[in-house]
N, CA, C and O atoms as a GROMACS GRO file, in nm:
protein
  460
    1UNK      N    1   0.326   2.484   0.347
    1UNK     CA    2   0.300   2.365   0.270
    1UNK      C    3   0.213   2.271   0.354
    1UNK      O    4   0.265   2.218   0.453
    2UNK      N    5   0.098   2.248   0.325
    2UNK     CA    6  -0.013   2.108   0.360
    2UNK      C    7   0.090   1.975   0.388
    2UNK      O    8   0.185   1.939   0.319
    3UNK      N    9   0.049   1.927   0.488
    3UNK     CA   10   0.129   1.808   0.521
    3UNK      C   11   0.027   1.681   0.435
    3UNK      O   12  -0.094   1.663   0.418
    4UNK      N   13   0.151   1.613   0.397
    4UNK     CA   14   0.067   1.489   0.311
    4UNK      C   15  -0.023   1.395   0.360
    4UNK      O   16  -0.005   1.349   0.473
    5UNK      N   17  -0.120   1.359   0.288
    5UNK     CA   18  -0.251   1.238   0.362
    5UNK      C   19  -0.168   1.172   0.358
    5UNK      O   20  -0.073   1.170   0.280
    6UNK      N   21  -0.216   1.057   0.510
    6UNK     CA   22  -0.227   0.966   0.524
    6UNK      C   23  -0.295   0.890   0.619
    6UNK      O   24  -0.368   0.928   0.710
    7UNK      N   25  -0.255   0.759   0.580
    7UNK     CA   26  -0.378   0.632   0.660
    7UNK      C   27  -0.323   0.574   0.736
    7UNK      O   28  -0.207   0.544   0.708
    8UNK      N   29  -0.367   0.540   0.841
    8UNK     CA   30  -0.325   0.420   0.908
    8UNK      C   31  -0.398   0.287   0.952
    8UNK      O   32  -0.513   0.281   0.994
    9UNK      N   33  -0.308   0.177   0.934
    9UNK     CA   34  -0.361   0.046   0.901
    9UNK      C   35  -0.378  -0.015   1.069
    9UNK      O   36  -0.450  -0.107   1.108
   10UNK      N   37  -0.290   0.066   1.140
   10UNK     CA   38  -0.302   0.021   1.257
   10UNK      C   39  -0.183  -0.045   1.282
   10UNK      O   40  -0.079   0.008   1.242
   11UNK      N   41  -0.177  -0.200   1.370
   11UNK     CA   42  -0.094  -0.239   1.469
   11UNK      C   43  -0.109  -0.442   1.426
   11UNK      O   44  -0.214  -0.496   1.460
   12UNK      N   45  -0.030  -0.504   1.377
   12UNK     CA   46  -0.014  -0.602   1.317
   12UNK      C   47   0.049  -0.731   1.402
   12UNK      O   48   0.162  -0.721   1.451
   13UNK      N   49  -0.024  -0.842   1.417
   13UNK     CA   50   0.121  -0.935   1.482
   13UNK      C   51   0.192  -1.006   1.360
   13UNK      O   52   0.133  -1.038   1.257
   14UNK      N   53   0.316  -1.027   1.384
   14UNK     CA   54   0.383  -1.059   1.278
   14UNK      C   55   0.350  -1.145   1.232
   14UNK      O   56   0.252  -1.186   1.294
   15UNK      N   57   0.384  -1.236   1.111
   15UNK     CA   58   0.273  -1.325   0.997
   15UNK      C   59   0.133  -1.274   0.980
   15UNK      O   60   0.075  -1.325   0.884
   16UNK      N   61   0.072  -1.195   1.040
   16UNK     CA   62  -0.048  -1.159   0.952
   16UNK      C   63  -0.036  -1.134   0.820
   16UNK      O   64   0.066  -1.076   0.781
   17UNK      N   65  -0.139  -1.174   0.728
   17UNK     CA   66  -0.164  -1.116   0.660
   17UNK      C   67  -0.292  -1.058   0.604
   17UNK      O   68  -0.387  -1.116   0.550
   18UNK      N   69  -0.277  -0.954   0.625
   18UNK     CA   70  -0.471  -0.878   0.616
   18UNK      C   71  -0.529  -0.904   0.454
   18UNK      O   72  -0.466  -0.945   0.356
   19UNK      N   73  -0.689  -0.860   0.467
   19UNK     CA   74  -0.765  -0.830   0.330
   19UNK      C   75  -0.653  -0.712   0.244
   19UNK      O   76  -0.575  -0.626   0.287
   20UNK      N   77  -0.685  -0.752   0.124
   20UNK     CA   78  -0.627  -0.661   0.000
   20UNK      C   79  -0.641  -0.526   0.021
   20UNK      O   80  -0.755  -0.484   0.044
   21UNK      N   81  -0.539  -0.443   0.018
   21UNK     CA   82  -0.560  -0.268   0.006
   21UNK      C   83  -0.618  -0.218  -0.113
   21UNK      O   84  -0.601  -0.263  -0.226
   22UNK      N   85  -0.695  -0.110  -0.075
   22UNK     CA   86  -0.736  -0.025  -0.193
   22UNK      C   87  -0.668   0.094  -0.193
   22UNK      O   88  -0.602   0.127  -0.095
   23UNK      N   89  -0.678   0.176  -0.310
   23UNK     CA   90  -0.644   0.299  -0.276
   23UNK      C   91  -0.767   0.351  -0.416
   23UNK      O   92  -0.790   0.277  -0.512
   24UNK      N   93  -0.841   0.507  -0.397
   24UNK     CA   94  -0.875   0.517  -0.519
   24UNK      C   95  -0.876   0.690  -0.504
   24UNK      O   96  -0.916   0.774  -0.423
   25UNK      N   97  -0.785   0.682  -0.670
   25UNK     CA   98  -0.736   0.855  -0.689
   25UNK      C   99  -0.822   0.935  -0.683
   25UNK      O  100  -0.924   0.868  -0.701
   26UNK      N  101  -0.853   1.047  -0.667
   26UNK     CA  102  -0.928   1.148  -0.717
   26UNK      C  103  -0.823   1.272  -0.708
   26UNK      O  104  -0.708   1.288  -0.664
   27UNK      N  105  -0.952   1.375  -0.789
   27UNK     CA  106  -0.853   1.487  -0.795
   27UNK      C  107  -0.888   1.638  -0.712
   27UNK      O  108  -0.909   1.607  -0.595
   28UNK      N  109  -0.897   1.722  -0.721
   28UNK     CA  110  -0.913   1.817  -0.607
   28UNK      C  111  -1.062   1.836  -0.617
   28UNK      O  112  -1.116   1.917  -0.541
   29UNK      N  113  -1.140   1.763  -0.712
   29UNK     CA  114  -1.252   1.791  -0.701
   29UNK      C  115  -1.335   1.689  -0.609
   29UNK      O  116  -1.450   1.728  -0.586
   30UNK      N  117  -1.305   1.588  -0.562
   30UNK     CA  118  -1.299   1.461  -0.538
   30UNK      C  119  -1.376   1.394  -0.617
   30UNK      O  120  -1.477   1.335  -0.576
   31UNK      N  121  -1.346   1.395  -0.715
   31UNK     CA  122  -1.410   1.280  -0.876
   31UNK      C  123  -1.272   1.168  -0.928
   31UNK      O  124  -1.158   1.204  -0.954
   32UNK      N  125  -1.308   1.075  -0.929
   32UNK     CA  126  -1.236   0.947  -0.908
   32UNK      C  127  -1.141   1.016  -1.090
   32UNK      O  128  -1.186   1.070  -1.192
   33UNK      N  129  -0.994   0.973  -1.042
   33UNK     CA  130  -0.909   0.998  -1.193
   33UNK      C  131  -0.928   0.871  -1.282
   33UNK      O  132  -0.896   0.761  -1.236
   34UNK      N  133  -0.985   0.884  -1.420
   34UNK     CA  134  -0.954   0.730  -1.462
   34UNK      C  135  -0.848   0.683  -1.540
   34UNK      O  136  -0.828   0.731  -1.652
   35UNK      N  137  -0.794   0.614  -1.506
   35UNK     CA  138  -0.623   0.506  -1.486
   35UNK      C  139  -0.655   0.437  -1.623
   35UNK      O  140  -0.597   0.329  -1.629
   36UNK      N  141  -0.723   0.463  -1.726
   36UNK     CA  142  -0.674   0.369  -1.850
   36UNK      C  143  -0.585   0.422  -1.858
   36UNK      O  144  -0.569   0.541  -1.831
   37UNK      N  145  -0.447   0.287  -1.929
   37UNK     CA  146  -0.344   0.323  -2.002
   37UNK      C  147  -0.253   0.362  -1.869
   37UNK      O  148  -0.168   0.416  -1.941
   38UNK      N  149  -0.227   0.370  -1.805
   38UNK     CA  150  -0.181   0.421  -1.645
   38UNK      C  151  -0.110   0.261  -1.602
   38UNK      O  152  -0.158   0.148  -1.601
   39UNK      N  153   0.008   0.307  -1.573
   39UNK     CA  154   0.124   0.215  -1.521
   39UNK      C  155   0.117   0.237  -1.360
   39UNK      O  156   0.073   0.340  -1.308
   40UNK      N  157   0.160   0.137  -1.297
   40UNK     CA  158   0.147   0.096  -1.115
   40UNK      C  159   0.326   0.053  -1.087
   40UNK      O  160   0.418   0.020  -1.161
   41UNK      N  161   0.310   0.074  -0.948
   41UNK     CA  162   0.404   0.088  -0.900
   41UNK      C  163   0.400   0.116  -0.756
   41UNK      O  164   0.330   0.205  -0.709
   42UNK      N  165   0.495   0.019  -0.668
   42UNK     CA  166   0.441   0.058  -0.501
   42UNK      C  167   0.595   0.057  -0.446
   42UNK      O  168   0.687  -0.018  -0.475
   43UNK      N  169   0.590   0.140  -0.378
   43UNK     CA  170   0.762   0.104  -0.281
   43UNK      C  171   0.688   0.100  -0.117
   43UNK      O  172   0.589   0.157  -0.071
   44UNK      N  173   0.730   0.060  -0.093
   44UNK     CA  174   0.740  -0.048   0.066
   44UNK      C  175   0.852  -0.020   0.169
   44UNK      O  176   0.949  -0.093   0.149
   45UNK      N  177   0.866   0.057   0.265
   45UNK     CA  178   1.004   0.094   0.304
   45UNK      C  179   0.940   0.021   0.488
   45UNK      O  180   0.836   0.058   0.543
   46UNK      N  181   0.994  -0.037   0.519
   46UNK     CA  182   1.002  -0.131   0.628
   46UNK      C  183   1.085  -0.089   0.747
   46UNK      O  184   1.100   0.032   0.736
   47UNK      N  185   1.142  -0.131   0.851
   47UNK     CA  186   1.207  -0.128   0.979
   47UNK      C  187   1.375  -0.081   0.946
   47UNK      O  188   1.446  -0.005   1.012
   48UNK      N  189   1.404  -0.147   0.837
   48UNK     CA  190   1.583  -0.127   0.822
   48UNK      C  191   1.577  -0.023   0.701
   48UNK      O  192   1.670  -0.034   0.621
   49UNK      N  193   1.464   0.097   0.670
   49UNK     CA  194   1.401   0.126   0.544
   49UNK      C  195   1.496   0.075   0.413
   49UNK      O  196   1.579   0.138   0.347
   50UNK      N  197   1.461  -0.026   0.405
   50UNK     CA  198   1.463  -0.105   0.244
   50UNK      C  199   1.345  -0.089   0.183
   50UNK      O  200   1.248  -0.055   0.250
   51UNK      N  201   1.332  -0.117   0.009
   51UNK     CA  202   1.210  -0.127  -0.082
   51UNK      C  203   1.204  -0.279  -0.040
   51UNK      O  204   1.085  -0.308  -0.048
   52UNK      N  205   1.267  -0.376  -0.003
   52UNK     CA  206   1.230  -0.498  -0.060
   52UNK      C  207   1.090  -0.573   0.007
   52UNK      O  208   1.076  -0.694  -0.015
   53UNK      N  209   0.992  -0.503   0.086
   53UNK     CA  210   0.883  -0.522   0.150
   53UNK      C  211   0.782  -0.583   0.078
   53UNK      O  212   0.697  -0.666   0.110
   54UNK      N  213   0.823  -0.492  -0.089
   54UNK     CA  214   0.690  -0.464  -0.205
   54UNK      C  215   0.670  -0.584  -0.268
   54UNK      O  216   0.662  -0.559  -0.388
   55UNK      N  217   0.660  -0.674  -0.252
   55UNK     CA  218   0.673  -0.796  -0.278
   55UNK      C  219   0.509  -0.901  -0.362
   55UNK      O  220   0.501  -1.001  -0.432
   56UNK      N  221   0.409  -0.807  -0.304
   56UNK     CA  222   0.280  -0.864  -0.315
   56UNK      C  223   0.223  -0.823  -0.445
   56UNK      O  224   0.300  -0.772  -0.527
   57UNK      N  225   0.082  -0.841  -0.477
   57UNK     CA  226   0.023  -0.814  -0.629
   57UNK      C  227  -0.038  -0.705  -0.651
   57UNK      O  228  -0.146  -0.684  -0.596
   58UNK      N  229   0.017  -0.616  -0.735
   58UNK     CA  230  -0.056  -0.455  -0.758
   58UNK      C  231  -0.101  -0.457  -0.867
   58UNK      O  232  -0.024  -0.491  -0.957
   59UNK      N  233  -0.234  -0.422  -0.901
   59UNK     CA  234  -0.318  -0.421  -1.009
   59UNK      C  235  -0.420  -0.283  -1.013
   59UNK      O  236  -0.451  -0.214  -0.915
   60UNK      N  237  -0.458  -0.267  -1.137
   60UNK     CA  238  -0.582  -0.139  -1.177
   60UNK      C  239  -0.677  -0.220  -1.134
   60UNK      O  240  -0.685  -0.306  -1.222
   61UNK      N  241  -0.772  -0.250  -1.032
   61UNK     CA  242  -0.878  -0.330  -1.027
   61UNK      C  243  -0.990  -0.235  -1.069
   61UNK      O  244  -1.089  -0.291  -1.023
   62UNK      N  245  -1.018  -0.159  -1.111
   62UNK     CA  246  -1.121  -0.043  -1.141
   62UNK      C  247  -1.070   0.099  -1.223
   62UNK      O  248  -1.074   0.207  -1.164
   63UNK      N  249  -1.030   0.091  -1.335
   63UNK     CA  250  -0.955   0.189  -1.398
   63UNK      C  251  -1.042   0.305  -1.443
   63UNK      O  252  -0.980   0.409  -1.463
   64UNK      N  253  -1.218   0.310  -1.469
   64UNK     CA  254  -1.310   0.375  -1.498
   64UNK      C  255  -1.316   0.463  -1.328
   64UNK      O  256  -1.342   0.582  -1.342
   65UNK      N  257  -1.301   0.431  -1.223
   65UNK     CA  258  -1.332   0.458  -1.103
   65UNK      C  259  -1.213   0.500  -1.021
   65UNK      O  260  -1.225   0.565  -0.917
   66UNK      N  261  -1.080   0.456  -1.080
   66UNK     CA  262  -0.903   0.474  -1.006
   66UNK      C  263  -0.925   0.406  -0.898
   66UNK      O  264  -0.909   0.440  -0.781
   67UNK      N  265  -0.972   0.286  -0.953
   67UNK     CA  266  -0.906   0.177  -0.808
   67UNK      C  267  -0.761   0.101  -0.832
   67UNK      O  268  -0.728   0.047  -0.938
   68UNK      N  269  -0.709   0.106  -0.752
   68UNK     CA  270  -0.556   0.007  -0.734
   68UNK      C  271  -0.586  -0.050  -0.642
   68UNK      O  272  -0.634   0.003  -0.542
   69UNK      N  273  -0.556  -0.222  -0.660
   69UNK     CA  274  -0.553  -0.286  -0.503
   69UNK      C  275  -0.408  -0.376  -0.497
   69UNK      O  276  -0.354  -0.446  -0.584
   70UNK      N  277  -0.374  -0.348  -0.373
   70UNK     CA  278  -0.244  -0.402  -0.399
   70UNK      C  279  -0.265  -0.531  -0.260
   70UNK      O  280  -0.294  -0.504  -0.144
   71UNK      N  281  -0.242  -0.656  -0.311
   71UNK     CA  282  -0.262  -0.833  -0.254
   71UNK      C  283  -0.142  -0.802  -0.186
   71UNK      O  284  -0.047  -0.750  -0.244
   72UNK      N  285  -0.143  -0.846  -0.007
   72UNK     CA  286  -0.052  -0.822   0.033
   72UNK      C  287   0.029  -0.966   0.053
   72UNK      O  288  -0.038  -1.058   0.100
   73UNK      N  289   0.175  -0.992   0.019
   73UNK     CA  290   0.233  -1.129  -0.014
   73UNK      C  291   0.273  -1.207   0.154
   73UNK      O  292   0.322  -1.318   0.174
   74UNK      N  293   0.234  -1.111   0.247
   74UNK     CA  294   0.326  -1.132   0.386
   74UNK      C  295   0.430  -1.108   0.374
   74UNK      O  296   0.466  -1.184   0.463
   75UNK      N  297   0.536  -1.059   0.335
   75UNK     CA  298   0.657  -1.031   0.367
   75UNK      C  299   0.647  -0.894   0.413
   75UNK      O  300   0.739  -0.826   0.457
   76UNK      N  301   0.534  -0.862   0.401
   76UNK     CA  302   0.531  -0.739   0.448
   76UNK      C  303   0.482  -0.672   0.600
   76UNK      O  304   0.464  -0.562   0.653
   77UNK      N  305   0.474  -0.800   0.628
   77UNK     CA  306   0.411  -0.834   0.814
   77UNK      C  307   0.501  -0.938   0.894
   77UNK      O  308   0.459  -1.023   0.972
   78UNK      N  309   0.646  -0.909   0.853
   78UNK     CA  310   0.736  -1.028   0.868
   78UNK      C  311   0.797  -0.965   1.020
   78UNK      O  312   0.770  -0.984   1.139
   79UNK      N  313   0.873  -0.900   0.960
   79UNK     CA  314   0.936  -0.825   1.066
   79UNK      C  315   0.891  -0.705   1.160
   79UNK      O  316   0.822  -0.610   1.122
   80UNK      N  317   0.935  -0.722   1.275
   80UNK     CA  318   0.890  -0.651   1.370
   80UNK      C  319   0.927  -0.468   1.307
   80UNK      O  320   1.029  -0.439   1.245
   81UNK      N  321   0.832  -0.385   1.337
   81UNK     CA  322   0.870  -0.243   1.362
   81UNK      C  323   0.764  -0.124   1.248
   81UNK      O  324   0.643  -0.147   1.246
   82UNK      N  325   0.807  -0.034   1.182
   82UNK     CA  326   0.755   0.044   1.105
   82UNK      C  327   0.770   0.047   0.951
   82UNK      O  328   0.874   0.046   0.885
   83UNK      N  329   0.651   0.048   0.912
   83UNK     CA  330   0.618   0.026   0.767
   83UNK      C  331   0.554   0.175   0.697
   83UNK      O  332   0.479   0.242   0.767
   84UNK      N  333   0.575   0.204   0.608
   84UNK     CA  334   0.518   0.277   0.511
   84UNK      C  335   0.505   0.239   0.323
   84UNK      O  336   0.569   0.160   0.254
   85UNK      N  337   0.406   0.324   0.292
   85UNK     CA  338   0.376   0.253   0.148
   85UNK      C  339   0.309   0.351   0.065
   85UNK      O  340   0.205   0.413   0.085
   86UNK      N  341   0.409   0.352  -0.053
   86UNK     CA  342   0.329   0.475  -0.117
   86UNK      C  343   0.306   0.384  -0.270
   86UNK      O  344   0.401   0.327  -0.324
   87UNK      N  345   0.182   0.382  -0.318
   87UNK     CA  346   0.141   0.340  -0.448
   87UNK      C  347   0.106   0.447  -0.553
   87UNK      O  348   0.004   0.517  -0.544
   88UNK      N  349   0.216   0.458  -0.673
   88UNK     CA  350   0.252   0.532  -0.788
   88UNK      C  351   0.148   0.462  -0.923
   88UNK      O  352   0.171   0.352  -0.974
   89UNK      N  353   0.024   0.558  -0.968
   89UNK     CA  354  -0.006   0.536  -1.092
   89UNK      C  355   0.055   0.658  -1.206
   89UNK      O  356   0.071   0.773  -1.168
   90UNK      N  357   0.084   0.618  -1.344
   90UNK     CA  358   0.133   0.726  -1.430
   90UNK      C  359   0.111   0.657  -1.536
   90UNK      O  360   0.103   0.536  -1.554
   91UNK      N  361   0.094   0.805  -1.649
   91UNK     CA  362   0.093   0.746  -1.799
   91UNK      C  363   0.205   0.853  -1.847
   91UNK      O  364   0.263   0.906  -1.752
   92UNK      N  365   0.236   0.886  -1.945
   92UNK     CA  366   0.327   0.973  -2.042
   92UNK      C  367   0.294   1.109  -1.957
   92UNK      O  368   0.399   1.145  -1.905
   93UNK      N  369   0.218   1.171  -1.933
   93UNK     CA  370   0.157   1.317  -1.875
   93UNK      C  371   0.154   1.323  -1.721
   93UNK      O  372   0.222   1.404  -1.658
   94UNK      N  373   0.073   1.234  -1.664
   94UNK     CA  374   0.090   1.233  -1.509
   94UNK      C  375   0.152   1.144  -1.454
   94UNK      O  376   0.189   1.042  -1.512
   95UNK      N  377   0.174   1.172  -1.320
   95UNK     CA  378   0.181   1.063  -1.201
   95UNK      C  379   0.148   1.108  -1.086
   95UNK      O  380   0.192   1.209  -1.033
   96UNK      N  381   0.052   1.020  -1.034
   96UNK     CA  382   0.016   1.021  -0.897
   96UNK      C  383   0.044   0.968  -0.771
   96UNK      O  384   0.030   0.847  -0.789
   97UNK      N  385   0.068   0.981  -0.679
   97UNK     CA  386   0.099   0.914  -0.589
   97UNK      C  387  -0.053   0.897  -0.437
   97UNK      O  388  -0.113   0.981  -0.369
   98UNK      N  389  -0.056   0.757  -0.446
   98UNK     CA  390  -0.143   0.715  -0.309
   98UNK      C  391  -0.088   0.840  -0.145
   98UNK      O  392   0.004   0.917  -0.116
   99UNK      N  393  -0.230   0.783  -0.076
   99UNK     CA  394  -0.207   0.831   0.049
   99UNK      C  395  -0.030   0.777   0.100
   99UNK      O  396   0.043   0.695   0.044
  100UNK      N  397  -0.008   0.850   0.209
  100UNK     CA  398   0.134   0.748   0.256
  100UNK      C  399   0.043   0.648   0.343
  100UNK      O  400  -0.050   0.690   0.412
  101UNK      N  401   0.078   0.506   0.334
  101UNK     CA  402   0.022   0.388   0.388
  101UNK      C  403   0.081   0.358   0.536
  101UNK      O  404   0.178   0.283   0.534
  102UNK      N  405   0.048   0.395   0.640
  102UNK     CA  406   0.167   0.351   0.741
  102UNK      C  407   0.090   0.202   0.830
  102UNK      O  408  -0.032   0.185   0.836
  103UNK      N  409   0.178   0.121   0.884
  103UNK     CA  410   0.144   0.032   0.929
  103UNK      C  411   0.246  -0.017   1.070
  103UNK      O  412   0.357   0.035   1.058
  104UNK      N  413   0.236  -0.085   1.170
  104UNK     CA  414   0.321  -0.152   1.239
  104UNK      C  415   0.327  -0.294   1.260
  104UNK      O  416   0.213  -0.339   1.271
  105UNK      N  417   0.382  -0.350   1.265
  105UNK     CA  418   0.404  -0.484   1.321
  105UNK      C  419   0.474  -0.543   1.447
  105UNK      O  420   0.595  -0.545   1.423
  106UNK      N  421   0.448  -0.595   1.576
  106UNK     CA  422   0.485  -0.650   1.661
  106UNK      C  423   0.474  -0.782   1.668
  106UNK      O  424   0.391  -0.848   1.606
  107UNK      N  425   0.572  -0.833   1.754
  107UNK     CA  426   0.610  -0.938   1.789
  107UNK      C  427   0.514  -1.020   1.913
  107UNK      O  428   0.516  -1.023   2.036
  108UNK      N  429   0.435  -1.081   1.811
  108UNK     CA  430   0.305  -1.197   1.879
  108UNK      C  431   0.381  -1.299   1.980
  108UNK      O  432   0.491  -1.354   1.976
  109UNK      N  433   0.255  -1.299   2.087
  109UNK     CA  434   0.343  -1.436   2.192
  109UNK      C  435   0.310  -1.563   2.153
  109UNK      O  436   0.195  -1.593   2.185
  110UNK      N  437   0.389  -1.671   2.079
  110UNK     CA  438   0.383  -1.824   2.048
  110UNK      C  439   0.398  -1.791   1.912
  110UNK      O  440   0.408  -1.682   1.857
  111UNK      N  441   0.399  -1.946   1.853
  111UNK     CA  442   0.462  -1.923   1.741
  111UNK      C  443   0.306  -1.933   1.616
  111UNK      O  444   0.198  -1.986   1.643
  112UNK      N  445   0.336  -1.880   1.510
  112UNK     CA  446   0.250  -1.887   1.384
  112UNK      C  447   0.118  -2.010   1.404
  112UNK      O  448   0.148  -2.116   1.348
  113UNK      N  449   0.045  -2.011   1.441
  113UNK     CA  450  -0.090  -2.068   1.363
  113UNK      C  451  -0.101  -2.126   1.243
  113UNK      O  452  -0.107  -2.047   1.149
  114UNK      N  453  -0.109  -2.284   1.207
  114UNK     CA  454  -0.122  -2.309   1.096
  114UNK      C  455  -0.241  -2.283   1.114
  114UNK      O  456  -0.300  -2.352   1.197
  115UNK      N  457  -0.323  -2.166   1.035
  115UNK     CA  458  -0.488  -2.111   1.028
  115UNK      C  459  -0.453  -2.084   0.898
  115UNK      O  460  -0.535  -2.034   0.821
   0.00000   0.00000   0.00000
C-alpha cells in the first residue's frame, strides 16, 4: 500500500497566524475535480489529539478548479507541539480527502506582539 501525501507547513511560534491554506483536488489524472454541489469539512487533531483545533473558515473558493481554502482562526497555533489536518470534500457519490496537513508549533521567547 502507497503511503499517503503529505505537506508540510513547517515550524510555527505560537500565536502565529499564517496566509490562508489551499488545497486543490485532482484525480489520478492530475485534472482539477470540480466541487459543485460538494460539502467541506476539516478535522484538526493537535498536541492532546483533540478535533477542537478546526476552528477557522473553510470554504469552495474555486469549485470549477477544486479549490478549498481553509482561514486559519489561531487556535490552531496556540499550543505548543504537533498538528495535523485533513480537509474532506463530498457530495451523495464521492468523498475526498486533502493531503494530510502537518504542522508544528513552538514556544517563542517573550510574549505576543501587538503586530
Amino acid at each position: 500500500m502507497a503511503s499517503p501525501k503529505s505537506i508540510s507547513l513547517g515550524v510555527f511560534p505560537a500565536g502565529e497566524i499564517p496566509a490562508a491554506f489551499e488545497h486543490t483536488y485532482k484525480d489520478s489524472n492530475d485534472l482539477a475535480i470540480p466541487l459543485s454541489g460538494f460539502a467541506t469539512s476539516v478535522y484538526i487533531s493537535g498536541p492532546d489529539d483533540t478535533a477542537a483545533y478546526a476552528t477557522g473558515a473553510l470554504a469552495i473558493t474555486d469549485a470549477a478548479n477544486g479549490v478549498v481554502t481553509y482561514t486559519w482562526s489561531g487556535d490552531e497555533f496556540i499550543d505548543v507541539g504537533k498538528y495535523q489536518m485533513v480537509i474532506w470534500v463530498g457530495n451523495s457519490t464521492n468523498r475526498f480527502g486533502s493531503y494530510l496537513v502537518k504542522w508544528e508549533v513552538y514556544d517563542a521567547p517573550g510574549s505576543l506582539p501587538t503586530v
